[in-house]
PyMOL Python script that loads the backbone (N, CA, C, O; Angstrom):
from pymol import cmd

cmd.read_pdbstr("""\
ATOM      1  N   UNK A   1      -6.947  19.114-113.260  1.00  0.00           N
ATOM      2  CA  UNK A   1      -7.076  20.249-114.155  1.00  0.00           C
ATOM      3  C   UNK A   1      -5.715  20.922-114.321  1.00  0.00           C
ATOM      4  O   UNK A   1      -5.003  21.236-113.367  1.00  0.00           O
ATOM      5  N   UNK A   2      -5.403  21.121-115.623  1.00  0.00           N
ATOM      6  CA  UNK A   2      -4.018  22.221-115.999  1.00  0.00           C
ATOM      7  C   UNK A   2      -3.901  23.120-115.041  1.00  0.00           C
ATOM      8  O   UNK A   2      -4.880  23.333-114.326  1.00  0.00           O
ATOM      9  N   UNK A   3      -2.779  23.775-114.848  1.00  0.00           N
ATOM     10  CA  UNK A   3      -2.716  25.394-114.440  1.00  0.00           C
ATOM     11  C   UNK A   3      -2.461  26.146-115.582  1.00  0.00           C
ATOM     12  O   UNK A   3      -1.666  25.972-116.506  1.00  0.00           O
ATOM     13  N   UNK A   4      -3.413  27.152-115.314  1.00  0.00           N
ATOM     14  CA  UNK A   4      -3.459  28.453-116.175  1.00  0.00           C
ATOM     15  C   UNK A   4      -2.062  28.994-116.550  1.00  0.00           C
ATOM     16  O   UNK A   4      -1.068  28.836-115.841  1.00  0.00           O
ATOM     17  N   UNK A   5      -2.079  29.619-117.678  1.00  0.00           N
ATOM     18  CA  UNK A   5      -0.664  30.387-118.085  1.00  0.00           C
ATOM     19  C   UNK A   5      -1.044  31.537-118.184  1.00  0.00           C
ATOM     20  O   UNK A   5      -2.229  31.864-118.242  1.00  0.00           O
ATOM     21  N   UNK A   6       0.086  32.437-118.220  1.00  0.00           N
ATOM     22  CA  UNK A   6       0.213  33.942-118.351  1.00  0.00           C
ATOM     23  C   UNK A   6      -1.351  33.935-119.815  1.00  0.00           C
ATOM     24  O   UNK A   6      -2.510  34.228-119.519  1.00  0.00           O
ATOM     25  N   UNK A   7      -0.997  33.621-120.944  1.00  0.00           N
ATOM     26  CA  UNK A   7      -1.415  33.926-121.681  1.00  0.00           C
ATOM     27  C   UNK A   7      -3.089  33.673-121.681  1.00  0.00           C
ATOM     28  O   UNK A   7      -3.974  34.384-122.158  1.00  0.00           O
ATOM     29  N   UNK A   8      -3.190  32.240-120.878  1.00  0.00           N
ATOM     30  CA  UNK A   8      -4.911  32.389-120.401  1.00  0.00           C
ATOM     31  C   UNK A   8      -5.173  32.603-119.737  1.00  0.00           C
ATOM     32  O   UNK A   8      -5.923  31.765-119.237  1.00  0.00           O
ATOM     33  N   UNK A   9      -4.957  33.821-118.939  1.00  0.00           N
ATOM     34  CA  UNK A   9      -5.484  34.836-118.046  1.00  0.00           C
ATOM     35  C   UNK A   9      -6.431  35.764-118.561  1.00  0.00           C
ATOM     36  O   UNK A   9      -7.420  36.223-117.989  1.00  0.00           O
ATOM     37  N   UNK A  10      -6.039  35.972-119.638  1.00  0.00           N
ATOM     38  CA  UNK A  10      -6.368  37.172-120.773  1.00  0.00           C
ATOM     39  C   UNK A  10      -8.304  36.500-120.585  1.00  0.00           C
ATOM     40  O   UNK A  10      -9.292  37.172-120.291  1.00  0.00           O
ATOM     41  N   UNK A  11      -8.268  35.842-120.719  1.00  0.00           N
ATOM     42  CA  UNK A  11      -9.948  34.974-121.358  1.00  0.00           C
ATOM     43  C   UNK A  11     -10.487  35.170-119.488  1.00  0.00           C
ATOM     44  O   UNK A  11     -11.712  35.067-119.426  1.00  0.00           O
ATOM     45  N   UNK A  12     -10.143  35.301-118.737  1.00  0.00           N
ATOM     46  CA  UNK A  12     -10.520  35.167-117.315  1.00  0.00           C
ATOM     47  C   UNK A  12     -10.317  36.859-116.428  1.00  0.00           C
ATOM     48  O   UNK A  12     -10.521  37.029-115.226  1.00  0.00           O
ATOM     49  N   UNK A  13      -9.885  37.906-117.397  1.00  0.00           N
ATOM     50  CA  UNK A  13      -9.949  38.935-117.223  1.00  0.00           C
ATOM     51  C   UNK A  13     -11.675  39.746-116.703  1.00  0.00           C
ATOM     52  O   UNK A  13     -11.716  40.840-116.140  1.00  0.00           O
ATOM     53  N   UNK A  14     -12.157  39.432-116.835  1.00  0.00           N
ATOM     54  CA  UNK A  14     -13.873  40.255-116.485  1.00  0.00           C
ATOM     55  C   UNK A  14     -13.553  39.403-114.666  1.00  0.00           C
ATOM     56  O   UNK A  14     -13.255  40.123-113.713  1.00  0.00           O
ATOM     57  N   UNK A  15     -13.694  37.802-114.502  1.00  0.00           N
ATOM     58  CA  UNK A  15     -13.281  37.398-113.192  1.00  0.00           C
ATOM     59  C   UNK A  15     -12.545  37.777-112.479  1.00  0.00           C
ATOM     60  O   UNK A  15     -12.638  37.902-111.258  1.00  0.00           O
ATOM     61  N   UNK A  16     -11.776  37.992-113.118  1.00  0.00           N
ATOM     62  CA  UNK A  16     -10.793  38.552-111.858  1.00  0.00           C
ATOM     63  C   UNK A  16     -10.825  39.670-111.567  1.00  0.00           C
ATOM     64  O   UNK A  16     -10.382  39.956-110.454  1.00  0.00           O
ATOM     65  N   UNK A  17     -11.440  40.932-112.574  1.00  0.00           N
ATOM     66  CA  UNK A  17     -12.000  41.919-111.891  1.00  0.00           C
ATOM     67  C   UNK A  17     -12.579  41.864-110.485  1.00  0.00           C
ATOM     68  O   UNK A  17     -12.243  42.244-109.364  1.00  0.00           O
ATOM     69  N   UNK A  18     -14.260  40.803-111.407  1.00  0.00           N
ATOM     70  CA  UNK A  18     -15.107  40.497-109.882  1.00  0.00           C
ATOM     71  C   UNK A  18     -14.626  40.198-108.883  1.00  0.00           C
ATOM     72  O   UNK A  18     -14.936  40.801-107.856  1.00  0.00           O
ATOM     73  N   UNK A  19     -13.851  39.319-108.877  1.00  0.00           N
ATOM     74  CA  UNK A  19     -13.442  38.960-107.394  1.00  0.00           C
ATOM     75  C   UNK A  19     -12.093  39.761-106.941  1.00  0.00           C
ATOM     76  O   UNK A  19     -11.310  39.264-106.131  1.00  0.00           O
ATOM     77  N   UNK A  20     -11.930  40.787-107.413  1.00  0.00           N
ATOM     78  CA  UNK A  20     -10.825  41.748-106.816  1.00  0.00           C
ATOM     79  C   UNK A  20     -11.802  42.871-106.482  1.00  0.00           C
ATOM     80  O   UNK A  20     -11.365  43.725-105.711  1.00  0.00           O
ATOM     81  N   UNK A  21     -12.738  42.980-106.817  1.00  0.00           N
ATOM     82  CA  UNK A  21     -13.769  44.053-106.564  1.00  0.00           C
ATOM     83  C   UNK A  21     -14.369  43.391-105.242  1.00  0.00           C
ATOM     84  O   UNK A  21     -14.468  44.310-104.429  1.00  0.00           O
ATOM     85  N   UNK A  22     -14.768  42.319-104.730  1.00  0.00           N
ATOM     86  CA  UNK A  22     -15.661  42.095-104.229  1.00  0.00           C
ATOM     87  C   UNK A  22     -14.377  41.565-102.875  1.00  0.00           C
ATOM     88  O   UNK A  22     -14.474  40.526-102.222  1.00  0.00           O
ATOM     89  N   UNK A  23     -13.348  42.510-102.748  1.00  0.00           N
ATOM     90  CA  UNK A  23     -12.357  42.097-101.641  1.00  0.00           C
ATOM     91  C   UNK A  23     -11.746  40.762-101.449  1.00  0.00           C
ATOM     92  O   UNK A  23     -11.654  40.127-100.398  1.00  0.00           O
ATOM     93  N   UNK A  24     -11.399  40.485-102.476  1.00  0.00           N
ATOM     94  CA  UNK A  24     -10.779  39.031-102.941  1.00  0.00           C
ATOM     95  C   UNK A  24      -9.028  39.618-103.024  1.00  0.00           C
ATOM     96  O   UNK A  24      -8.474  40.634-103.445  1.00  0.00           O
ATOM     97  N   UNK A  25      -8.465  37.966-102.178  1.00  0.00           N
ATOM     98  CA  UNK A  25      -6.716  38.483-102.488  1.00  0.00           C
ATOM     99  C   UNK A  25      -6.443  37.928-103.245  1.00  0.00           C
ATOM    100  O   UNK A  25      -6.959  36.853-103.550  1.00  0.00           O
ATOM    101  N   UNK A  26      -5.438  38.532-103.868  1.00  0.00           N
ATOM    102  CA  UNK A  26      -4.733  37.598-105.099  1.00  0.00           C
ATOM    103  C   UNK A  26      -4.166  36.061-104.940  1.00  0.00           C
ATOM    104  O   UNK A  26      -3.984  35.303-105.893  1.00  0.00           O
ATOM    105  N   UNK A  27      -3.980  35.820-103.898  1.00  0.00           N
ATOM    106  CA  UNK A  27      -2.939  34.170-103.740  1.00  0.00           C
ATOM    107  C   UNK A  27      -4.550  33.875-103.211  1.00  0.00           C
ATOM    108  O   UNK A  27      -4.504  32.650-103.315  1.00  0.00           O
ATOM    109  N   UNK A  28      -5.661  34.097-102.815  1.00  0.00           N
ATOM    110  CA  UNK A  28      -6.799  33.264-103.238  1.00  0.00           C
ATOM    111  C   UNK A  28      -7.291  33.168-103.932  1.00  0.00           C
ATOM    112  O   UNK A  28      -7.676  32.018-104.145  1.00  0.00           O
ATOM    113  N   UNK A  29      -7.769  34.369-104.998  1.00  0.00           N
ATOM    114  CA  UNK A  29      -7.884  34.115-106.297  1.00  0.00           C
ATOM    115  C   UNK A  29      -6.928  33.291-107.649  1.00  0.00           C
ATOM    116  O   UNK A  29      -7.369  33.045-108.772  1.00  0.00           O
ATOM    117  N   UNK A  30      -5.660  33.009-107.177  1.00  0.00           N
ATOM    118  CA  UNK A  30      -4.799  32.298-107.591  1.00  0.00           C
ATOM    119  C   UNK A  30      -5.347  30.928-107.590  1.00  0.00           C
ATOM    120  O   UNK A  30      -5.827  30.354-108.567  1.00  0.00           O
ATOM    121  N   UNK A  31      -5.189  30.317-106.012  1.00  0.00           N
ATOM    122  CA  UNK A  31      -6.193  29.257-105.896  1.00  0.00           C
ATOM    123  C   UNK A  31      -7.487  28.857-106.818  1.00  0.00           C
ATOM    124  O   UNK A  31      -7.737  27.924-107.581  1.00  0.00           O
ATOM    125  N   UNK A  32      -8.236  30.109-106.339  1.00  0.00           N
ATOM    126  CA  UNK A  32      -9.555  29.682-106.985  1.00  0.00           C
ATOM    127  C   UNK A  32      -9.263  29.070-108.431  1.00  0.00           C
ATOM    128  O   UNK A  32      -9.663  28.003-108.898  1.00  0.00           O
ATOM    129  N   UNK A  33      -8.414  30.096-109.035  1.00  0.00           N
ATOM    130  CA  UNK A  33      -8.088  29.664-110.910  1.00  0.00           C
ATOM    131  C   UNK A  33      -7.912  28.633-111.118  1.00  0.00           C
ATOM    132  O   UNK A  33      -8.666  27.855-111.703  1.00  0.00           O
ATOM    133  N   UNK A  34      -6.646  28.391-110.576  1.00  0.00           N
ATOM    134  CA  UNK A  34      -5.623  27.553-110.302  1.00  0.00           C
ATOM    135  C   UNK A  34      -4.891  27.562-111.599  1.00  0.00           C
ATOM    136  O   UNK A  34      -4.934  26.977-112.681  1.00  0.00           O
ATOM    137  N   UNK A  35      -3.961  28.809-110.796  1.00  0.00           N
ATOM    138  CA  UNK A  35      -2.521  29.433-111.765  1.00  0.00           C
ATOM    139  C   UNK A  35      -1.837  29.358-110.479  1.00  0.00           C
ATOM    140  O   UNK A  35      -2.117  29.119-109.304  1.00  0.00           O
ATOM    141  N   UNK A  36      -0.541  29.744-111.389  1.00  0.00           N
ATOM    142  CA  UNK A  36       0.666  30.368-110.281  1.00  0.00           C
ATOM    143  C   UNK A  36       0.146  32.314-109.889  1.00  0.00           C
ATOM    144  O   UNK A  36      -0.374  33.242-110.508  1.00  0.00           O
ATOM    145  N   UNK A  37       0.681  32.067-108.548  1.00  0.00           N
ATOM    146  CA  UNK A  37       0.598  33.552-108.349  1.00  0.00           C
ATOM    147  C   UNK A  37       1.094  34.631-108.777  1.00  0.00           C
ATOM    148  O   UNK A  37       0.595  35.756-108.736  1.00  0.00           O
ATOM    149  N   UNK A  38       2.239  34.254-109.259  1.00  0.00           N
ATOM    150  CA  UNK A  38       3.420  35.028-109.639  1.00  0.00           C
ATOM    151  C   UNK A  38       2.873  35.576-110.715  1.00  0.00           C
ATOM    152  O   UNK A  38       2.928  36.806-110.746  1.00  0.00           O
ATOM    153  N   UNK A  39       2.135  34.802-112.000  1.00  0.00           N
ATOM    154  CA  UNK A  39       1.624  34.660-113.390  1.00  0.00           C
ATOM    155  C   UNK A  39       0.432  35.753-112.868  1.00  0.00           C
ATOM    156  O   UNK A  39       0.291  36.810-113.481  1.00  0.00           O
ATOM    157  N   UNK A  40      -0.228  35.499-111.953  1.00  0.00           N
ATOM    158  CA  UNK A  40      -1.251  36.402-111.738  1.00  0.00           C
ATOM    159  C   UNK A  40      -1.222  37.745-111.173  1.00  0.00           C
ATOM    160  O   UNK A  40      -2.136  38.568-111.228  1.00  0.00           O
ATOM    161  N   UNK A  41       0.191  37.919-110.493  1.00  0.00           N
ATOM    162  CA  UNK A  41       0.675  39.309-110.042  1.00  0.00           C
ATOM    163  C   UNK A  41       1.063  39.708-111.436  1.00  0.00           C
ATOM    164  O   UNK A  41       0.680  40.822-111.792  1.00  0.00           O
ATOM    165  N   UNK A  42       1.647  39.103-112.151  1.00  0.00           N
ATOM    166  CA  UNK A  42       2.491  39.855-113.291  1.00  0.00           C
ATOM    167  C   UNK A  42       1.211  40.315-114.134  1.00  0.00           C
ATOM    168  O   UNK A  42       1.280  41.498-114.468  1.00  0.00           O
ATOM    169  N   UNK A  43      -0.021  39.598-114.580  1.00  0.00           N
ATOM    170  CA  UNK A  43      -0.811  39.680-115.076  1.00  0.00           C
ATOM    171  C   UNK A  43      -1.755  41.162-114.687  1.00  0.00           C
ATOM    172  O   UNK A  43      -2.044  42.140-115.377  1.00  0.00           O
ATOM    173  N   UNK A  44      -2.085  40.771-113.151  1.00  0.00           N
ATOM    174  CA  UNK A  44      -2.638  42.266-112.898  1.00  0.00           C
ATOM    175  C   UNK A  44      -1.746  43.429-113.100  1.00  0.00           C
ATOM    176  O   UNK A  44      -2.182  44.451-113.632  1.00  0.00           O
ATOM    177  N   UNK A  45      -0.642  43.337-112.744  1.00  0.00           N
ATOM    178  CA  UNK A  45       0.442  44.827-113.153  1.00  0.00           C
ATOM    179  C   UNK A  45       0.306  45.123-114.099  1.00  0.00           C
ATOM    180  O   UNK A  45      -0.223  46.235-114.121  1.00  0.00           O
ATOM    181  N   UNK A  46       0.577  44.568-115.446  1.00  0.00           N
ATOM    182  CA  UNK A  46       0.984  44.824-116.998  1.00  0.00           C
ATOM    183  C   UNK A  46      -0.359  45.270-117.461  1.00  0.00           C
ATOM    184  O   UNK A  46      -0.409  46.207-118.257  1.00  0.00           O
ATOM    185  N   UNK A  47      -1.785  44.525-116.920  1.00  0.00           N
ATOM    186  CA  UNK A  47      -3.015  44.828-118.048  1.00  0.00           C
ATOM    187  C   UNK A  47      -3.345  46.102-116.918  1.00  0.00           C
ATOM    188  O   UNK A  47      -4.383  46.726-117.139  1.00  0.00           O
ATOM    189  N   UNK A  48      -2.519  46.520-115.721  1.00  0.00           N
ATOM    190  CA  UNK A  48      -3.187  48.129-115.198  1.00  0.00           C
ATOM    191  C   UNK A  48      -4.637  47.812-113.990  1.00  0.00           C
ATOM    192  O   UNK A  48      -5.335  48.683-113.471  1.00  0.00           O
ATOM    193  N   UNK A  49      -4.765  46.133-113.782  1.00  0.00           N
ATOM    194  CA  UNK A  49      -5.817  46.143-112.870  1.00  0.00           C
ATOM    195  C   UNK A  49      -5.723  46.506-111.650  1.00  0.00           C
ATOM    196  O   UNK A  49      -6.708  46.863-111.003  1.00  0.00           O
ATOM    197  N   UNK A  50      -4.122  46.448-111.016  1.00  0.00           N
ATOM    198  CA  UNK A  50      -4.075  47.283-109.748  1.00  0.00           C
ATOM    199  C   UNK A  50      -4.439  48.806-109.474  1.00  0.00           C
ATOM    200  O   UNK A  50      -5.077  49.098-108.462  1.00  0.00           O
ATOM    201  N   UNK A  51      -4.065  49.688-110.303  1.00  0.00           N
ATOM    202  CA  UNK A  51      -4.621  50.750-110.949  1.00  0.00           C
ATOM    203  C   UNK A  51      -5.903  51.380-111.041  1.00  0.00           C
ATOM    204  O   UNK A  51      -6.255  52.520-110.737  1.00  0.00           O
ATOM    205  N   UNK A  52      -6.534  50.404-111.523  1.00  0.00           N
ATOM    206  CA  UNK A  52      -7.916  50.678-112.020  1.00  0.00           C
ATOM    207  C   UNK A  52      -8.781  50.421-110.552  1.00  0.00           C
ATOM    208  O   UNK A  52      -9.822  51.042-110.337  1.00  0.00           O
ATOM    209  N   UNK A  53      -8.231  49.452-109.594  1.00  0.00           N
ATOM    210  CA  UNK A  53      -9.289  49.276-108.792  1.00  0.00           C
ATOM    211  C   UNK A  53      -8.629  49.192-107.964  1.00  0.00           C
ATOM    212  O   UNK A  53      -8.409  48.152-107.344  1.00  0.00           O
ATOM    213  N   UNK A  54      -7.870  50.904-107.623  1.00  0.00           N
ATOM    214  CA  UNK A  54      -6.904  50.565-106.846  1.00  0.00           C
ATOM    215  C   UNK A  54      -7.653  51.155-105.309  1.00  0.00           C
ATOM    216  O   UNK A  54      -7.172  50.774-104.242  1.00  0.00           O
ATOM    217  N   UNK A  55      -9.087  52.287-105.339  1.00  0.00           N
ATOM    218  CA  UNK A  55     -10.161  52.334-104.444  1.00  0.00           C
ATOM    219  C   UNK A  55     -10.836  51.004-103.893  1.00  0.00           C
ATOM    220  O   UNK A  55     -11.442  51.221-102.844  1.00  0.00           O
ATOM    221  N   UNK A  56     -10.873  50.094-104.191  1.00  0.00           N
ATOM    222  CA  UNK A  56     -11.391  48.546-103.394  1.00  0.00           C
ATOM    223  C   UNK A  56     -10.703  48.505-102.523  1.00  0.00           C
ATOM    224  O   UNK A  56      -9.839  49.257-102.072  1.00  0.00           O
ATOM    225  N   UNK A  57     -11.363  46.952-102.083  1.00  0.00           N
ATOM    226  CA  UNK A  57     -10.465  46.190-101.158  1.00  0.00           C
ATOM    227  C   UNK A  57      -9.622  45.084-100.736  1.00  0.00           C
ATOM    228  O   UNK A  57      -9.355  44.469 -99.704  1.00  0.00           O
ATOM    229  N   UNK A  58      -9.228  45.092-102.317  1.00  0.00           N
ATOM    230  CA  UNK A  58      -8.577  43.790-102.658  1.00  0.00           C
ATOM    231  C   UNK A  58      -7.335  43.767-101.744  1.00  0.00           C
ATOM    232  O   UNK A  58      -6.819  44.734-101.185  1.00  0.00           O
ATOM    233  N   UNK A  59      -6.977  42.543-101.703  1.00  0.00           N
ATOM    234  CA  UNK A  59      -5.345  42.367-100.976  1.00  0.00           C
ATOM    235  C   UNK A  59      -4.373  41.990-101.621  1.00  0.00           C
ATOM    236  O   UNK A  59      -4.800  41.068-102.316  1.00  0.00           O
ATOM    237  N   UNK A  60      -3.217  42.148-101.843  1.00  0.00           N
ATOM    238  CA  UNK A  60      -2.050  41.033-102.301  1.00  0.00           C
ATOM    239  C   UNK A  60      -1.977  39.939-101.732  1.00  0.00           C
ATOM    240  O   UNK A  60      -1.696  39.001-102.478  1.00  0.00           O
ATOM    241  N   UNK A  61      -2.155  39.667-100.489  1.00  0.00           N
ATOM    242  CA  UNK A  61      -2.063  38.371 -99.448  1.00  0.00           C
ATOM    243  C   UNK A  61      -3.222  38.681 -98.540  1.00  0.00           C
ATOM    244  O   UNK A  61      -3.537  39.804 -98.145  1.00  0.00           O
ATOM    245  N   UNK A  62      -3.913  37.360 -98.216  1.00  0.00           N
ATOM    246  CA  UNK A  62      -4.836  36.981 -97.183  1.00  0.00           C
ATOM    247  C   UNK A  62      -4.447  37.047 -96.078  1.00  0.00           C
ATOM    248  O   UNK A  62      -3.611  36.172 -95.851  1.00  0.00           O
ATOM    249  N   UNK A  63      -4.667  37.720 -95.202  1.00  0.00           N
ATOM    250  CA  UNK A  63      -4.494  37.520 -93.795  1.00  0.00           C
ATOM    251  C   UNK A  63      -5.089  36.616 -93.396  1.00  0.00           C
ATOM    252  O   UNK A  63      -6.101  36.499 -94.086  1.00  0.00           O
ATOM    253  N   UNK A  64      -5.027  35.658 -92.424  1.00  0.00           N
ATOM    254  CA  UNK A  64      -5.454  34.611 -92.373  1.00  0.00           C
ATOM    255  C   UNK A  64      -6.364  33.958 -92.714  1.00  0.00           C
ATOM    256  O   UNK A  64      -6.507  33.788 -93.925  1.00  0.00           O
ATOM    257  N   UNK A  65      -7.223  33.410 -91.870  1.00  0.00           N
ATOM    258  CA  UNK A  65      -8.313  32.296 -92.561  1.00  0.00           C
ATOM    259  C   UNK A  65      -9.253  33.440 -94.027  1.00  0.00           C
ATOM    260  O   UNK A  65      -9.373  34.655 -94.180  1.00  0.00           O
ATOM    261  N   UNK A  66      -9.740  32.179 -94.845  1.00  0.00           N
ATOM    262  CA  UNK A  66     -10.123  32.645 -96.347  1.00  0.00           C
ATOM    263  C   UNK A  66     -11.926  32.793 -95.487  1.00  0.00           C
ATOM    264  O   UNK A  66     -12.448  33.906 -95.547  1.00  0.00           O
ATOM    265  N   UNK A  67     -12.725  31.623 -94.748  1.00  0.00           N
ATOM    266  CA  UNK A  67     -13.392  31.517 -94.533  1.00  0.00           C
ATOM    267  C   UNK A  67     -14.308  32.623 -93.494  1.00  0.00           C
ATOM    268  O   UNK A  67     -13.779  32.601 -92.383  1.00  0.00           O
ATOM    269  N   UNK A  68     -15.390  33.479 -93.517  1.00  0.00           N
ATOM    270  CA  UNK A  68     -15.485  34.292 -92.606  1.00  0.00           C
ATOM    271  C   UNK A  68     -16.319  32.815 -91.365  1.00  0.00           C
ATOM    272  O   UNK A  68     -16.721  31.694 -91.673  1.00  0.00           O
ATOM    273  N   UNK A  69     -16.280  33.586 -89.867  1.00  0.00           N
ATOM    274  CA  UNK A  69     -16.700  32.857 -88.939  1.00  0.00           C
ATOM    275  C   UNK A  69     -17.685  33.121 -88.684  1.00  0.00           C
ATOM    276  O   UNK A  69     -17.965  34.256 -88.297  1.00  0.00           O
ATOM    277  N   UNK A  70     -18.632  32.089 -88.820  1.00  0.00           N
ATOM    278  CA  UNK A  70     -20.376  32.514 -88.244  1.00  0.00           C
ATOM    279  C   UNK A  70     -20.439  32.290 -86.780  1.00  0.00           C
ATOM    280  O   UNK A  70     -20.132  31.246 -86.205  1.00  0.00           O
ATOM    281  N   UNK A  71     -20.866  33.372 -86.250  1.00  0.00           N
ATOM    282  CA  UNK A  71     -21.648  33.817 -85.201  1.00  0.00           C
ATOM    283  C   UNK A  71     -23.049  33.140 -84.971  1.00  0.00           C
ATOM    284  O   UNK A  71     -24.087  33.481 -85.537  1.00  0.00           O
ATOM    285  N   UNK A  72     -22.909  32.091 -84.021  1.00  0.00           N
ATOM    286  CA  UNK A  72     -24.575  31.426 -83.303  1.00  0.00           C
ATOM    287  C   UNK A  72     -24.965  31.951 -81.770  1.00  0.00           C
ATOM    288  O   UNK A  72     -24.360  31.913 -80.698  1.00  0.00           O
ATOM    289  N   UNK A  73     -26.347  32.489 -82.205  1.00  0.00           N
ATOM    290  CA  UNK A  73     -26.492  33.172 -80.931  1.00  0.00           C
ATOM    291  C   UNK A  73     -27.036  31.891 -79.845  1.00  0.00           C
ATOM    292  O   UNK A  73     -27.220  30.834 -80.449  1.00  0.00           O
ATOM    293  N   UNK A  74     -27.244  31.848 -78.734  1.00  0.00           N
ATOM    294  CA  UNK A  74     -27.784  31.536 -77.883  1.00  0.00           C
ATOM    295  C   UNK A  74     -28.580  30.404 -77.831  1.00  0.00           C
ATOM    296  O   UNK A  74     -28.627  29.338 -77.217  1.00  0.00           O
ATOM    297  N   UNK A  75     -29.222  31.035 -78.732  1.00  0.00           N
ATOM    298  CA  UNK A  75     -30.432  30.282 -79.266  1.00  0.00           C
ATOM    299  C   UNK A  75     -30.445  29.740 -80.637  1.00  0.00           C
ATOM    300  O   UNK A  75     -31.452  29.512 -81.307  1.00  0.00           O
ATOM    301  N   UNK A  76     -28.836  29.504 -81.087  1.00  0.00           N
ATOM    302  CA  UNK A  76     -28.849  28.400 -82.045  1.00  0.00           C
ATOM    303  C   UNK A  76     -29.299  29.200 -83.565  1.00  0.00           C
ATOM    304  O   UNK A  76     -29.418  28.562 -84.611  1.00  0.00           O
ATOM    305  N   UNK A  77     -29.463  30.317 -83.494  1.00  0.00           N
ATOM    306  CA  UNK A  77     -29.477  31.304 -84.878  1.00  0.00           C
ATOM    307  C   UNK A  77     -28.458  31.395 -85.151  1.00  0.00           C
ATOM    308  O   UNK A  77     -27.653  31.363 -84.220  1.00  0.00           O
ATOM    309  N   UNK A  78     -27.951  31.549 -86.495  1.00  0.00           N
ATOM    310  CA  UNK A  78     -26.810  32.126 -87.250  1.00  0.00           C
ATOM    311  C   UNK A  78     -27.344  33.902 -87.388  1.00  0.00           C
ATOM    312  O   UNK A  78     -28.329  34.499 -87.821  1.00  0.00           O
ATOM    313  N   UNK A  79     -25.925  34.285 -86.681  1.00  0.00           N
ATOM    314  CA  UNK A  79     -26.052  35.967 -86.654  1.00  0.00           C
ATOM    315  C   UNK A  79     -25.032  36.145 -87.611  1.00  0.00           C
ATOM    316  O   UNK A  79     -24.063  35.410 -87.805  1.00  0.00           O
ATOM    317  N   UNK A  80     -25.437  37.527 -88.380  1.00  0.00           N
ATOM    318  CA  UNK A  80     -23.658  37.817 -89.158  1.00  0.00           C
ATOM    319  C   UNK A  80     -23.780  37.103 -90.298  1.00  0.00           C
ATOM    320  O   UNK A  80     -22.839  37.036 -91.088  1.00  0.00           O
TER     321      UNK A  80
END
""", "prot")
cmd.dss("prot")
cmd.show_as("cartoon", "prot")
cmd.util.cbc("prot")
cmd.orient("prot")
C-alpha cells in the first residue's frame, strides 16, 4: 500500500480525531495510516487538532509497548 501524503490526510481527518481522542500517539497512529510522521505532525499543527483536543490523552510519542498487558488470574481468567 502507498504512503499517505500531506494532502491525503485531509480525507482521514474525522480518524484521526478518533484515535487521538481515544489516547492514541501520533507515531502510532502514523503507523496505523501508514504516512510519514513528520506529514502527520505538520498536519495536526496547521488544521489546529492539537488545540482542539488539547484536554485528552493523546501523546506525541508512545512510551513503550503499543499493546496493553492482560492480567490472568490464578485461575486462568483474563482480569483487566
Amino acid at each position: 500500500m502507498r504512503e499517505l501524503s500531506l494532502g491525503n490526510l485531509e480525507s482521514y481527518r474525522e480518524v484521526i480525531i478518533e484515535m487521538m481522542r481515544y489516547g492514541g500517539a501520533v507515531d502510532q497512529i502514523a503507523v496505523e495510516l501508514k504516512c510519514s510522521e513528520q506529514d502527520l505532525i505538520h498536519f495536526i499543527k496547521s488544521s489546529g487538532l492539537d488545540k482542539m483536543l488539547s484536554r485528552r490523552s493523546w501523546k506525541w510519542k508512545a512510551p513503550g509497548k503499543w499493546r496493553r498487558k492482560v492480567i490472568v488470574s490464578k485461575h486462568g481468567k483474563k482480569v483487566g
